[in-house]
N, C-alpha and C positions, 0 to 999 in steps of 0.2 A: 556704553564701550557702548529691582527690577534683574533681582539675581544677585549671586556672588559674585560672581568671575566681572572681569571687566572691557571695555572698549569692545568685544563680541559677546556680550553676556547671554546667559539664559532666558526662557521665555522670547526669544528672538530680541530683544532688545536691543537698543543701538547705543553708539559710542555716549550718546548723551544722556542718557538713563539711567548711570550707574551710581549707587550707591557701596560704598566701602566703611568698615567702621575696624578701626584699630586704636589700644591705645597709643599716645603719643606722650613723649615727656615735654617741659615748657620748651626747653632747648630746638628739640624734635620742630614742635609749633611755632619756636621763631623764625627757623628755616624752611620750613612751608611758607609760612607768612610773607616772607621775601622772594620767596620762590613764586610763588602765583604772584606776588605783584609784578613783577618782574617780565614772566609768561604772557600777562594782561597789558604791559605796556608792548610787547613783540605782538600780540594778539590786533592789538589798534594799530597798531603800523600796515600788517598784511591787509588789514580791510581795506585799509585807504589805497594800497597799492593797486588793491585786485580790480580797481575802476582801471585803472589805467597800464596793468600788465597782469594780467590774469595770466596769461598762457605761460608764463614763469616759473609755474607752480602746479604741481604735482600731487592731486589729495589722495588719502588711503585711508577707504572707511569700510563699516563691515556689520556684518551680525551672525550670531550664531541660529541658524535654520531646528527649534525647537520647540516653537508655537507661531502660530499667527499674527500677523505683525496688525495693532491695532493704532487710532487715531492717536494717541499719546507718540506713538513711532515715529506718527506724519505729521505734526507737530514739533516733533523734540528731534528730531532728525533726516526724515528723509526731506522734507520739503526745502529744510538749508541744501541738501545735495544736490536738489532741481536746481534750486539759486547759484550755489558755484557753478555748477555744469554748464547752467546757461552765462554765466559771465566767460567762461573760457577756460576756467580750469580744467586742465587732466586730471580725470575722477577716475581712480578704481576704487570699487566696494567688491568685497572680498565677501563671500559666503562660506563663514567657519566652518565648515562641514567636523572636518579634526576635533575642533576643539569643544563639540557635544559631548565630548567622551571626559574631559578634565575631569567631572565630577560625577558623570555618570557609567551605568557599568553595562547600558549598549545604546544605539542610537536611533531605535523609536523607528517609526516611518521616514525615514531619511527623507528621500526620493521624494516623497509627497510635499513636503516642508521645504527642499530647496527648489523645489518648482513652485511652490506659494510663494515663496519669498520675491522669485524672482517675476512673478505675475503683476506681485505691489507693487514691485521696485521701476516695473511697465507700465503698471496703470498712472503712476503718480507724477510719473512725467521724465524716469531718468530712460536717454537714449543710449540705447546701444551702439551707434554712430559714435558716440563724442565722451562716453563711460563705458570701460572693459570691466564687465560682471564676471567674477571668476569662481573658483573653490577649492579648499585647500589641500584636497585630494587627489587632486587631478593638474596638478602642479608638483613635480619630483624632487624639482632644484632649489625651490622655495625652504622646501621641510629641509633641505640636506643642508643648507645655510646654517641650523641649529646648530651642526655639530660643529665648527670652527666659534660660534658665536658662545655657546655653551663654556668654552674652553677660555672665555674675558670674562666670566662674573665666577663668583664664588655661593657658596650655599648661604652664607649667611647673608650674602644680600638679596639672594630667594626671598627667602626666609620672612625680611623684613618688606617685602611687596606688601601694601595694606590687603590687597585682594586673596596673597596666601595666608598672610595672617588671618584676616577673616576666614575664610576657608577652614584653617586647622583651629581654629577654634572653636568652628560651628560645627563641624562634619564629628559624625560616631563612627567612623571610622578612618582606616591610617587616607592618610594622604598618598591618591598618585604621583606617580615621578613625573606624568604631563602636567599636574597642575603645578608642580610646584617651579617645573621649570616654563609655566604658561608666560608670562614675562618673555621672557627670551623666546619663544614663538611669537610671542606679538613684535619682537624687535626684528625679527626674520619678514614678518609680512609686512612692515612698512619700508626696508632695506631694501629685499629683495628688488623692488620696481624704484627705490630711492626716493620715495616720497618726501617732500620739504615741508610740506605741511598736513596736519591731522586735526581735524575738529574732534575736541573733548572736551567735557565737562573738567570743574577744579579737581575733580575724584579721581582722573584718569593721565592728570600730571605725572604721578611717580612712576607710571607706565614707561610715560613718551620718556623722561627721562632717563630709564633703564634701555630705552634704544638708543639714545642719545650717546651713554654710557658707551653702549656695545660697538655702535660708529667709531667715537673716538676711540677706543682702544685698538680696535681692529685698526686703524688707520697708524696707530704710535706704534704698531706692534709689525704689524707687516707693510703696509700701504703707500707711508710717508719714507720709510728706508729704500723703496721700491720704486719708486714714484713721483712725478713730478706734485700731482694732484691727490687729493683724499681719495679713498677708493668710495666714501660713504658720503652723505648728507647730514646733518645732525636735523632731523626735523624740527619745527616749529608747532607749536599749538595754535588753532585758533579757535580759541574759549567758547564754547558756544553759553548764550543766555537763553537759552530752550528755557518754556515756562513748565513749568511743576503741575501737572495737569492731575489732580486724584481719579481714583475711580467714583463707581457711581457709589460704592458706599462709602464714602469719605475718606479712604484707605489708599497707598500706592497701588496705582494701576497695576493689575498682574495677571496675565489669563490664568493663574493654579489659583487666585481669589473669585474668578468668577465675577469679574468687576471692571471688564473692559466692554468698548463697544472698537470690532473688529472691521479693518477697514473696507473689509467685502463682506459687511453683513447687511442685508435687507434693509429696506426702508420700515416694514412691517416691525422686525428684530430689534431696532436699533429705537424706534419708538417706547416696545415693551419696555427695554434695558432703561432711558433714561425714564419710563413713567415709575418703578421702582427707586430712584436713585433717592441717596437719603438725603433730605432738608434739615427744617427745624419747625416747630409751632408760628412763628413767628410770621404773619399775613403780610405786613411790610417787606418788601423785597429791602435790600441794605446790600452795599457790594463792602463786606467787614473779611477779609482774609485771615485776621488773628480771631476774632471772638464770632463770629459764621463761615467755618473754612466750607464744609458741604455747598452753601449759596453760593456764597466765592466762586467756589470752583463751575457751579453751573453758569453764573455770569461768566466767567473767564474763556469757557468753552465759545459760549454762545460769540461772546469778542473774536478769538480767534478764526472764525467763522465768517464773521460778516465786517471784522475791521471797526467795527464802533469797540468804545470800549467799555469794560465792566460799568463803570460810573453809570454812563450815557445807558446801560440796558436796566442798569438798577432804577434808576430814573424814573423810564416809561413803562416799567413794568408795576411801581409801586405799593399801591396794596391790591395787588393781581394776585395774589400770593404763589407758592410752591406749584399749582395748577398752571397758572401762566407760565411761570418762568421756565416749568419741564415743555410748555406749548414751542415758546421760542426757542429752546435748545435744541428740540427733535428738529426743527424746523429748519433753523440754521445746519445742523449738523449734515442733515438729511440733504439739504441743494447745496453745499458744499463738496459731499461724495459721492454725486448721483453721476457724475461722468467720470468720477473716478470706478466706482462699481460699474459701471456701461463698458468702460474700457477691461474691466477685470475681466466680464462675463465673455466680452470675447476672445480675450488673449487665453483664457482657459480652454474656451473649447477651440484652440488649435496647437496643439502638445509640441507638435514637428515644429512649429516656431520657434517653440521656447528651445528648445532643444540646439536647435541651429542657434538660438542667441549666448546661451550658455556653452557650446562648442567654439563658437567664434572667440568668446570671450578667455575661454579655457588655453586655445591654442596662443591669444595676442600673449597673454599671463607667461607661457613656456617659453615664446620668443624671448622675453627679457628678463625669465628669470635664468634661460640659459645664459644667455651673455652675461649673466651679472655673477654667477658661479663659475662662469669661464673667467672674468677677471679675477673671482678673488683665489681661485687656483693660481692665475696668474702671479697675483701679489704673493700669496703664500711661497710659491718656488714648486709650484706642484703639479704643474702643465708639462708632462712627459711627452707629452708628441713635440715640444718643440724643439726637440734636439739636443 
């Protein structure tokens, strides 16, 4: 959405991040199967469009403000946001604020974490001109969408969301009524503004499609008897192929492992972090993903970096062994986010900024999720002041 929940997961994590595991039966599996193909051929269409009508399109991305967002984030996700943004796409990224609480039981240094968030979300290149940064606390109309939306799904298709079934499987204790109707909040924050399309991962399909769900229904049920047009959009995916970046210990990246490198940490910090990272014996560099995933992954970094790719740094690094290869990585890593950290350092030390960019953002957010709960009063038969 690298946590449970998904599309805003935990650990601040982004739409592309997510892992889910439920079982599935074969049946289950062949309609997945069909489903992401399906997704994947809609997914290549809008790429090809976005050269030549970007402004068409309407994206709705997000993360939950409850760690530090690190270079896996800007990799697997924000840097695709810079790239829509700058083709033309209307971007909003949505900072969960709400949805910290799904599975926890308070919300930490809130204030702290959505002002980091929104420092990265500055540093890395997204404008506040051309992307409205929002929160979902501070938008009335948005949350109140729930409860019409709530009233098209049933519990058992709660129930069967891979993200609550992981959830009630994993948690020791009962399940909240926000997680399990978290689904259906995420169908509110892409409605709300009518987003047409949503970068996720294959994990974050049976999401989009339970907003999918909630459009059409909402549309069969009030909209379409009302109406010449749908009151809703059925969103589209577009798949993102984010790479699989581990941590320094060979493990998924996750600040509660202590195995990321954050994207406003030191040049000094980010040095120690990858001269720890774990290799193997092995003095030959080798770019092997199945049988050296550790190496892998520090080639792979170092690629994303500098555009050469793993091969090409396996190559020249040789029998440089583990010594070299951490040399080049810190190195890469380090002139890659050293104007992104430059831009951090100063957007932090001026708070009233951020403030006014998050209030701007807050207020564009209410403008259209008022109109869009004024129409679906509308649709419903529920707008008393009109006579």
């Amino acid at each position: 959405m690298s946590g449970r929940a998904t599309t805003w997961p935990s650990e601040g994590d982004p739409v592309t991040d997510v892992s889910t595991s439920s079982e599935t039966t074969p049946a289950e599996a062949e309609v997945e199967s069909s489903s992401y193909d399906a997704a994947q051929r809609r997914s290549r269409q809008i790429e090809s469009d976005l050269a030549r009508d970007a402004g068409r399109y309407r994206m709705l991305t997000g993360d939950r403000p409850t760690g530090r967002l690190h270079i896996g984030h800007y990799f697997g996700s924000l840097a695709n946001r810079v790239r829509l943004q700058d083709l033309g796409v209307d971007s909003w990224i949505l900072v969960a604020d709400y949805q910290v609480i799904t599975d926890r039981e308070g919300v930490g240094p809130i204030r702290e974490r959505v002002l980091s968030l929104l420092v990265d979300y500055l540093a890395v290149g997204i404008d506040p001109a051309r992307s409205t940064i929002f929160t979902h606390s501070a938008v009335p109309a948005l949350n109140q969408l729930m409860l019409p939306f709530l009233s098209l799904v049933t519990d058992s298709e709660l129930r069967r969301n891979p993200t609550v079934k992981a959830e009630l499987a994993a948690s020791q204790r009962p399940m909240s009524g926000l997680m399990l109707t978290y689904p259906v909040h995420q169908a509110a924050d892409i409605l709300f503004c009518k987003a047409n399309v949503v970068p996720v991962g294959k994990d974050q399909l049976p999401h989009l499609e339970q907003t999918r769900v909630v459009a059409r229904r909402f549309d069969e049920v009030y909209g379409r008897a009302r109406a010449e047009e749908s009151v809703f959009p059925q969103p589209d995916a577009l798949l993102s192929e984010a790479p699989n970046i581990l941590g320094t210990d060979g493990q998924k990246m996750s600040k509660s492992r202590g195995n990321t490198i954050e994207i406003g940490m030191t040049a000094d910090a980010t040095a120690k972090i990858i001269k720890r990272a774990v290799t193997d014996s092995d003095r030959n560099i080798t770019y092997d993903p199945a049988g050296r995933p550790e190496v892998a992954n520090l080639l792979l970094l170092a690629s994303l970096c500098t555009g050469r790719t793993p091969q090409e740094w396996a190559d020249e690094i040789g029998d440089g062994g583990a010594g070299r290869l951490k040399a080049v990585v810190t190195e890469a890593v380090n002139s890659t986010f050293a104007p992104i950290r430059a831009r951090r350092a100063e957007l932090e030390a001026d708070q009233g900024h951020l403030l006014e960019v998050l209030a701007a953002g807050n207020a564009r957010a209410n403008e259209v999720a008022d109109a869009t709960l004024d129409e679906v009063r509308r649709a419903m038969g529920m707008a008393y002041d009109l006579g």
